[in-house]
TORTIDREN-208387 format. One line per field, with one value per residue (C-alpha): x, y, z; residue in three letters. Coordinates in Angstrom, 3 decimals. Last residue first. Example, Ala and Ser with C-alpha at 12.3 -4.5 7.8 and 13.67 -1.06 7.14 Angstrom:
2
X <- c(13.670 12.300)
Y <- c(-1.060 -4.500)
Z <- c(7.140 7.800)
res <- c(SER ALA)
END
This chain:
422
X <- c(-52.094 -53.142 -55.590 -58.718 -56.645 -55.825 -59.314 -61.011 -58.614 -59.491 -63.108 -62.152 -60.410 -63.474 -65.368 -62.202 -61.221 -58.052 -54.594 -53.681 -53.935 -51.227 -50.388 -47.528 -46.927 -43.424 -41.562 -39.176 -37.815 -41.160 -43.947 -46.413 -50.048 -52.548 -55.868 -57.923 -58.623 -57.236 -54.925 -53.447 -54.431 -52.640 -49.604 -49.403 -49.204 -46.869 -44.926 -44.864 -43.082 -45.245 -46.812 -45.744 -46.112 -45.076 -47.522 -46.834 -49.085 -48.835 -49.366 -48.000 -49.006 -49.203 -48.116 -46.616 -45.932 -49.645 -48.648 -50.231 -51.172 -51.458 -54.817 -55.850 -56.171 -58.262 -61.735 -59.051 -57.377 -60.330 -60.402 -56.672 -57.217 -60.556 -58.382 -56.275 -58.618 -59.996 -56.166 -55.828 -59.052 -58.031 -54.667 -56.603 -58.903 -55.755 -54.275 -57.242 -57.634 -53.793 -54.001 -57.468 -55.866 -53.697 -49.584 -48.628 -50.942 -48.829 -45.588 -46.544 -47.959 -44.356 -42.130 -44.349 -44.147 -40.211 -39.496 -35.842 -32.420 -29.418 -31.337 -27.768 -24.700 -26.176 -27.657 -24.264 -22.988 -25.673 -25.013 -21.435 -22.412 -25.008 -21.836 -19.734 -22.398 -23.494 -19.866 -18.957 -22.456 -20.918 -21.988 -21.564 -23.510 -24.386 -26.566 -28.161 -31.653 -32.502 -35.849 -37.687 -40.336 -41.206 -44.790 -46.009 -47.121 -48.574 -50.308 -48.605 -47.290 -46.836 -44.563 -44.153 -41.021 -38.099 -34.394 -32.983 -29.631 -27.613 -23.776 -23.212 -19.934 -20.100 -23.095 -26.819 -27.527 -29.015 -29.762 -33.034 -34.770 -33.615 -35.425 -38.527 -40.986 -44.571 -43.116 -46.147 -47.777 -51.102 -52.190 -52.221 -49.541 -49.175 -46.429 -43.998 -43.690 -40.938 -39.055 -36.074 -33.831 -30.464 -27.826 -23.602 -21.602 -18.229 -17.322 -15.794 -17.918 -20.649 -22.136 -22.980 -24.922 -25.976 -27.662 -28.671 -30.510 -32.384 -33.472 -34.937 -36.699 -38.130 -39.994 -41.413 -42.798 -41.519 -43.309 -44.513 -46.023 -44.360 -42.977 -42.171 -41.470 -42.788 -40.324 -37.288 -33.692 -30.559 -26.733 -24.067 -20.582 -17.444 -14.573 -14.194 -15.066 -18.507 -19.996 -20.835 -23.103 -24.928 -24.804 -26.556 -29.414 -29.714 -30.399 -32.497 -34.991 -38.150 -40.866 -43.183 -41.536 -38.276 -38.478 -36.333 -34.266 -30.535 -29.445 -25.748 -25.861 -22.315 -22.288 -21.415 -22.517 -24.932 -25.906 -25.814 -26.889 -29.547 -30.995 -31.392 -32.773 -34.789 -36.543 -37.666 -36.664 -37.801 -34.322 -33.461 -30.461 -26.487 -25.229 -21.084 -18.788 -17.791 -17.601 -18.143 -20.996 -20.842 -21.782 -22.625 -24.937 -26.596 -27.648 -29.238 -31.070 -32.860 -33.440 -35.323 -37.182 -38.472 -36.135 -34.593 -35.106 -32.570 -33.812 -31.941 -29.342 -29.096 -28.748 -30.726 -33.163 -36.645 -35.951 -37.427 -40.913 -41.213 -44.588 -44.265 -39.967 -40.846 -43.612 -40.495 -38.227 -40.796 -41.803 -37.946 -37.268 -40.499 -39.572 -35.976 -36.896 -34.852 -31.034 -29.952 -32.056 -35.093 -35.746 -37.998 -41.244 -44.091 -43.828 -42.674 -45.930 -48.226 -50.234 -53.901 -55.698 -52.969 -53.403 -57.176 -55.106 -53.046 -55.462 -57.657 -55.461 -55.634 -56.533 -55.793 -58.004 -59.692 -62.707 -60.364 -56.604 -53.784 -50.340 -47.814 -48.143 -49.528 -53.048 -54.905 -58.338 -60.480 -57.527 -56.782 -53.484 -51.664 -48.996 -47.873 -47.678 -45.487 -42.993 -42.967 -42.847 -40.205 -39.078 -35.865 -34.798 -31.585 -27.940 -24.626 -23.053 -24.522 -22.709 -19.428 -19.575 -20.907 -18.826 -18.518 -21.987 -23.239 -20.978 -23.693 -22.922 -22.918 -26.248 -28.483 -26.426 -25.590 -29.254 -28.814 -26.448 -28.376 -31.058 -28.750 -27.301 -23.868)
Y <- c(-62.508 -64.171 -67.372 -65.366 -63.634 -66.687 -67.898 -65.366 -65.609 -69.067 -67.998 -65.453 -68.109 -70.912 -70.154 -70.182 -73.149 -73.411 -74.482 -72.042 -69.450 -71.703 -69.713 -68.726 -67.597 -65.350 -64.893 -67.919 -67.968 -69.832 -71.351 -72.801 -73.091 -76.402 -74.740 -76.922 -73.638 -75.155 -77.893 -76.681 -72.967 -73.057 -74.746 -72.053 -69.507 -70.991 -71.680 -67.820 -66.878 -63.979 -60.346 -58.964 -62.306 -61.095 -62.499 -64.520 -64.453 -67.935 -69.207 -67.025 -63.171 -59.583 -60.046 -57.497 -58.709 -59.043 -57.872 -59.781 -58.781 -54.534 -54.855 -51.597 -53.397 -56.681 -56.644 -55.679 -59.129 -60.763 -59.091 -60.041 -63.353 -63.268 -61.049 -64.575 -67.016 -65.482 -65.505 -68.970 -70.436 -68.159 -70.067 -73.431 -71.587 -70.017 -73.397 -75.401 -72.513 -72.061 -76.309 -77.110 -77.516 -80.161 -79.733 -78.275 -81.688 -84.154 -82.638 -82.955 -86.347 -87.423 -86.118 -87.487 -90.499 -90.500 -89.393 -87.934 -89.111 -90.848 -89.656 -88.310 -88.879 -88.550 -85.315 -83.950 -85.467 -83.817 -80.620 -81.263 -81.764 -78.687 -76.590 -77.698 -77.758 -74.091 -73.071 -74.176 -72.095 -69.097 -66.526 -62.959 -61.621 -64.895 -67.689 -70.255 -72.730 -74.894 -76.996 -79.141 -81.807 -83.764 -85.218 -85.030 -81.094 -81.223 -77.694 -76.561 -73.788 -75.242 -78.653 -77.536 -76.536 -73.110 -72.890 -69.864 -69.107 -66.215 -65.893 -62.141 -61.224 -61.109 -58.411 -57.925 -60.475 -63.284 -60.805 -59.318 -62.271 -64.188 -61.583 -63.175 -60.897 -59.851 -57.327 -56.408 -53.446 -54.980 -57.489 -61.288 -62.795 -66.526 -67.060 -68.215 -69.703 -71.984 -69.265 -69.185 -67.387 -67.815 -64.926 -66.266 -63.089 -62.188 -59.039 -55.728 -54.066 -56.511 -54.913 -52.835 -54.723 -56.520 -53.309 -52.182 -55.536 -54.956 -51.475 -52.521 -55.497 -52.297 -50.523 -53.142 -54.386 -56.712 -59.657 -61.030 -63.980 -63.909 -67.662 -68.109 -65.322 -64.685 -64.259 -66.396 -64.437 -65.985 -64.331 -66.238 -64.147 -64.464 -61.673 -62.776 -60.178 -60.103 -56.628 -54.928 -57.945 -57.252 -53.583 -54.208 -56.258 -53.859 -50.655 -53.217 -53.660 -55.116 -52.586 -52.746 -49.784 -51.853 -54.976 -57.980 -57.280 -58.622 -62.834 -63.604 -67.531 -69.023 -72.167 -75.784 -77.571 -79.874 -78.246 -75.071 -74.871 -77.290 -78.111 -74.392 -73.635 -75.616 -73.798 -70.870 -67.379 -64.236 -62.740 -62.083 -63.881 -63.909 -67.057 -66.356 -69.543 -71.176 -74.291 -74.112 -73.335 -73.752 -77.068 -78.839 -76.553 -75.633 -79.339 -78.706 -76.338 -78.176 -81.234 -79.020 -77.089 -81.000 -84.388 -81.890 -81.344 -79.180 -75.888 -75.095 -72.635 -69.011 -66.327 -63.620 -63.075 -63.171 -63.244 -60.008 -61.703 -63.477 -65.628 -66.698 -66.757 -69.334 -71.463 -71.794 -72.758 -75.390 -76.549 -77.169 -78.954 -81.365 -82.162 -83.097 -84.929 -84.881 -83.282 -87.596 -88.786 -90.686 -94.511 -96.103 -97.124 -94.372 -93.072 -96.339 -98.593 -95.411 -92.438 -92.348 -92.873 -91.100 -88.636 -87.144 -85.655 -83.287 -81.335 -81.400 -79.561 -80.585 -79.190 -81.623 -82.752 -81.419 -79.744 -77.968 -77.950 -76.028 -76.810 -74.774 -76.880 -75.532 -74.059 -76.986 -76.288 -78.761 -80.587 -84.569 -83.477 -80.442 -82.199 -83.715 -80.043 -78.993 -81.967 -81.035 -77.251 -76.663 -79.315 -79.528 -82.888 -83.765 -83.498 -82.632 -85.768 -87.641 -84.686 -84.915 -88.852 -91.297 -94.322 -94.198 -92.869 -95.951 -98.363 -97.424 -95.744 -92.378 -92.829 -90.950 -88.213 -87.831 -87.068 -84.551 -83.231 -82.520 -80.749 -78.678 -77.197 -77.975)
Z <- c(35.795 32.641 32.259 31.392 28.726 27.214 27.196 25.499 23.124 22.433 22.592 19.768 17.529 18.055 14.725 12.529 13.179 14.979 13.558 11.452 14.889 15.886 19.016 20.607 24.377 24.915 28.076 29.317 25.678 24.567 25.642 23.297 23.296 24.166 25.754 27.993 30.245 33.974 33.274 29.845 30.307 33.831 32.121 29.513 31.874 33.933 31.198 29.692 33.147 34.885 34.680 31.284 29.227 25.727 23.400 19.623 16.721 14.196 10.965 8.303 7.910 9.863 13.104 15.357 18.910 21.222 24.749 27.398 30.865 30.066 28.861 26.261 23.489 24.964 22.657 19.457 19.727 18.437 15.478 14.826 15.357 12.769 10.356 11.038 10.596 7.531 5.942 6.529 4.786 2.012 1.444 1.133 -1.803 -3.659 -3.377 -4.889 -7.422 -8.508 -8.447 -10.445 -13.853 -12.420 -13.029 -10.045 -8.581 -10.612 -9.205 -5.810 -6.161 -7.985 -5.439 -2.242 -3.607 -4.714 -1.313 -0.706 -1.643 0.192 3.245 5.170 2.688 -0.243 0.509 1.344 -2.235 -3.931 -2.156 -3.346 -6.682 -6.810 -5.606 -8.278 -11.169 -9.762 -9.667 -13.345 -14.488 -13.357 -10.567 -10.985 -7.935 -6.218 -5.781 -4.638 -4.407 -1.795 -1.438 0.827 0.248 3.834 2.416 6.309 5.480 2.392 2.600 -0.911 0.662 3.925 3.350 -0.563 0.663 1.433 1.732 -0.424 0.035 -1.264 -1.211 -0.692 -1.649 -5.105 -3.949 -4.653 -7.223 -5.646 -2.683 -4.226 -5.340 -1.841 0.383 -0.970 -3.030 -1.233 1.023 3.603 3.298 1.617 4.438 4.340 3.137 3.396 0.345 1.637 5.154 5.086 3.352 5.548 3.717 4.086 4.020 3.813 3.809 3.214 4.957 4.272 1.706 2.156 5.193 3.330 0.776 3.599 5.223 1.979 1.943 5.039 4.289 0.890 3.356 5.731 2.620 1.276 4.641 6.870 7.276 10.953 12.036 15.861 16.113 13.234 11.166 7.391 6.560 8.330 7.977 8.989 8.460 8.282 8.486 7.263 7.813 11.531 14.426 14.587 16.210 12.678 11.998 15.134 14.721 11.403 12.776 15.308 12.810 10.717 13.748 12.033 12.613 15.790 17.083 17.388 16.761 16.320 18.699 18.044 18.340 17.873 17.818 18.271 15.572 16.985 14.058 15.108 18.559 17.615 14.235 13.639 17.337 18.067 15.139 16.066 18.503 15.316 15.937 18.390 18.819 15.091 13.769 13.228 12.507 13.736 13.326 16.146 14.847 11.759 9.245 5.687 4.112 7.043 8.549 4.876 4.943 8.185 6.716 4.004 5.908 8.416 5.612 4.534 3.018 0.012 -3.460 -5.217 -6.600 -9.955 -9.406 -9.786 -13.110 -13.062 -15.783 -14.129 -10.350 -10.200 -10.795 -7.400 -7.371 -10.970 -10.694 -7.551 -9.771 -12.925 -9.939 -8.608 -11.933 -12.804 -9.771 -9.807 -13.650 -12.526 -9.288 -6.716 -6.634 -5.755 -8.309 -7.334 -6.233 -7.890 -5.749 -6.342 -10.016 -11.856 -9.645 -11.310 -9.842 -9.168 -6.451 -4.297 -6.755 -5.709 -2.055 -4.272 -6.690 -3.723 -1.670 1.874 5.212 8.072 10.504 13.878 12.173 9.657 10.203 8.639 10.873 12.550 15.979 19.283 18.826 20.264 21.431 23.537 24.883 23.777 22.111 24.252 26.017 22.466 21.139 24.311 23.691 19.456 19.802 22.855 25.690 23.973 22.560 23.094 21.712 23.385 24.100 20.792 18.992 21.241 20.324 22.513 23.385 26.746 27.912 25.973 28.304 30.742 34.475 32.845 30.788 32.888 33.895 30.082 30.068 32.670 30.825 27.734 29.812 31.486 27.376 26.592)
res <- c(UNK UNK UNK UNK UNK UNK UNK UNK UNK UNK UNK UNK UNK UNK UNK UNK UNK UNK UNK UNK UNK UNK UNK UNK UNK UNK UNK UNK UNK UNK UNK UNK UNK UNK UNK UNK UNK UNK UNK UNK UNK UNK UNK UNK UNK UNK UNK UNK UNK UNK UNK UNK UNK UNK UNK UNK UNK UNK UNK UNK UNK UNK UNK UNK UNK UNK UNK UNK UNK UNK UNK UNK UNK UNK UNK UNK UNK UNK UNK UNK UNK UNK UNK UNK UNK UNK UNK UNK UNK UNK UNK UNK UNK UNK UNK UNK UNK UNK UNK UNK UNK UNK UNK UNK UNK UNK UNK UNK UNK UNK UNK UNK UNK UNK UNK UNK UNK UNK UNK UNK UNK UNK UNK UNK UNK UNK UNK UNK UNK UNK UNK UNK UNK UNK UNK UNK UNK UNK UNK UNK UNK UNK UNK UNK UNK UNK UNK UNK UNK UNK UNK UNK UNK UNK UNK UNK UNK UNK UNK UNK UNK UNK UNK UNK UNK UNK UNK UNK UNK UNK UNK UNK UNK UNK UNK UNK UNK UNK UNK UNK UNK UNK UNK UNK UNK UNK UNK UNK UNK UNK UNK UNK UNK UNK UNK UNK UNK UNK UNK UNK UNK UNK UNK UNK UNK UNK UNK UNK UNK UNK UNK UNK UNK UNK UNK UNK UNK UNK UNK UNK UNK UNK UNK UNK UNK UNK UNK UNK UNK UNK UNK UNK UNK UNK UNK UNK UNK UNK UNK UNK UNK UNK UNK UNK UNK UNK UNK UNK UNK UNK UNK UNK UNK UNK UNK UNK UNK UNK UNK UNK UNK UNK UNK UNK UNK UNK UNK UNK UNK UNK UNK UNK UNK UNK UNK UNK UNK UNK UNK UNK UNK UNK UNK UNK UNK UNK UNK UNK UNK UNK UNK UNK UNK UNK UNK UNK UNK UNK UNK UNK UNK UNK UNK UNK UNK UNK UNK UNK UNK UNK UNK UNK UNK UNK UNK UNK UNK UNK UNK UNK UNK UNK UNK UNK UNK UNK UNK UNK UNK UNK UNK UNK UNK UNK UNK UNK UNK UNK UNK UNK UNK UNK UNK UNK UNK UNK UNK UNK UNK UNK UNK UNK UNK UNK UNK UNK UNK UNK UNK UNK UNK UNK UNK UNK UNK UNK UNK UNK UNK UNK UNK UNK UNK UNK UNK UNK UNK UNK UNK UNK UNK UNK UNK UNK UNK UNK UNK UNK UNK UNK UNK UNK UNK UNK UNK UNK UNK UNK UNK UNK UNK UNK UNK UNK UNK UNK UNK UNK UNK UNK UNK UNK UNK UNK UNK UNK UNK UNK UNK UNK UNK UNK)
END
């Protein structure tokens, strides 16, 4: 149990709520990570905190999505939906994923379920597979909630490795890691692009990666999810274009693939909450896809009951508009200019030993490695001294939301960081 969640239970020990909280309500808080940092930062000058587009101070939107709020009927906004989400929705989504991942063509997986957002989508991977104690073996430089998902829900042991080495992604640690657990099943969780760092292996590394499984594979039984929150921002020509997912679906029978991924940044509908999972494995029937999309169904069922007709609907109506590949392709490009702006701006400071930029090459974010102090002080100083909102991370690492800053104000932002180091 973490200090802060004890210090809570300090709180509450004197209250008849301290005796009738469950382990779960005994070990869960909220860390002061993403969400408590990003409300510090509202009200400063430049707020590159949260993993969101904005333009001018408000948020980007597809115009293919935003012109359906004018239009869409009473039966497509107050029904309830089916329990797997919308049929139509989940059939344009997997027909879009094949589009954007062409080795998927052929082999056999489920149809994506809809969930309540990425975090929805995760969580119900949790409960499905992971026990107490159970191995989820990770890169270092990995997403706070996480945190909140795996450990604290399910009461998984995380077994972080480097994730660089080189400035590649560290497959020779990623394989000692899974080498090092001693059970037979093992999770293992991949996010590309990465968040915090904005990083995307390149063809060449994610082949690497899923010999490593495939290896692995030979003794083990493996659970991989893909974290595809991020799918789809790519901005340089190295970097692996296909999920990790098209080439683990059929990889192994003993490599259950997981993809978890949403229209949340793709589609840049961020407060719609629309999350998907799709599964598979080498060799997998039709009778295990109907069992295993029943007890997903049954798992969603028993948390939202089922996700947002609205948001279901609107989402579907826009894949459908004649203007959506432009209006996305247009959103996308707003993204990509702010980062070769990031990365332009990081050129001026090469050679300054205060901050080390991590490899970044797509997404949302860039992450530094504070050489000379504690990445809080830091960002406090740029809070109170630089009105600057960034996040702090593992004690050591500063993120920024370069998705979140116009593209004008990236260098001055910079600027600023490297005023504020020591």
């Amino acid at each position: 149990m973490t200090s802060y969640a004890e210090k809570l239970n300090e709180e509450l020990k004197d209250s008849v709520i301290s005796s009738l909280l469950s382990d779960y309500g005994k070990r869960i808080f909220l860390p002061k990570g993403i969400i408590v940092q990003g409300a510090e930062a509202k009200g400063k000058e430049f707020n590159a905190t949260i993993g969101i587009g904005m333009m001018h101070k408000k948020p980007l939107c597809l115009k293919s999505v935003k012109q359906y709020f004018n239009n869409i009927s009473d039966s497509e906004l107050f029904p309830y939906s089916p329990g797997l989400g919308n049929p139509e929705l989940r059939k344009a989504w997997d027909e879009e994923e094949e589009e954007k991942n062409p080795s998927l063509r052929g082999k056999t997986r489920s149809l994506p379920a809809v969930t309540a957002g990425l975090t929805h989508a995760l969580y119900l991977i949790s409960r499905l597979f992971i026990n107490k104690n159970d191995a989820v073996v990770m890169p270092d430089m990995y997403w706070e909630n996480y945190d909140l998902i795996f450990t604290e829900n399910s009461g998984a042991k995380m077994k972080t490795f480097p994730m660089f080495k080189n400035d590649v992604f560290n497959t020779a640690a990623l394989e000692e890691t899974i080498n090092k657990v001693k059970s037979e099943k093992v999770v293992v969780l991949l996010n590309f692009p990465n968040n915090p760092t904005g990083y995307t292996p390149s063809e060449k590394e994610q082949q690497e990666i899923v010999k490593v499984l495939k290896r692995a594979a030979k003794t083990k039984k493996l659970l991989v999810i893909s974290d595809d929150a991020y799918y789809s921002l790519f901005f340089e020509e190295n970097t692996a274009r296909e999920s990790l997912f098209a080439s683990l679906c059929d990889a192994d029978k003993n490599i259950l693939a997981i993809k978890c991924d949403a229209a949340t940044k793709e589609e840049m509908v961020w407060g719609f909450r629309i999350g998907f999972i799709t599964f598979a494995h080498k060799g997998i029937t039709s009778s295990e896809i109907d069992a295993m999309s029943q007890k997903l169904a049954g798992a969603i069922r028993g948390t939202v009951s089922n996700c947002s007709t609205p948001a279901q609907n609107i989402l579907l109506k826009a894949m459908k508009d004649e203007e959506y590949k432009k209006n996305k392709e247009e959103g996308l490009e707003i993204i990509k200019q702010r980062y070769f702006t990031m990365k332009n701006a990081l050129t001026k400071y090469k050679h300054d030993t205060r901050l080390t930029p991590l490899p970044f090459n797509s997404g949302y974010f860039m992450s530094f490695k504070v050489n000379n102090e504690d990445a809080e002080s830091l960002r406090q100083r740029l809070l109170n001294e630089y009105s600057l909102g960034a996040i702090a991370l593992q004690g050591k690492y500063l993120r920024l939301a370069f998705s979140s800053l116009d593209n004008e104000d990236i260098e001055e932002v910079i600027d600023r960081v490297y005023k504020a180091a020591v």
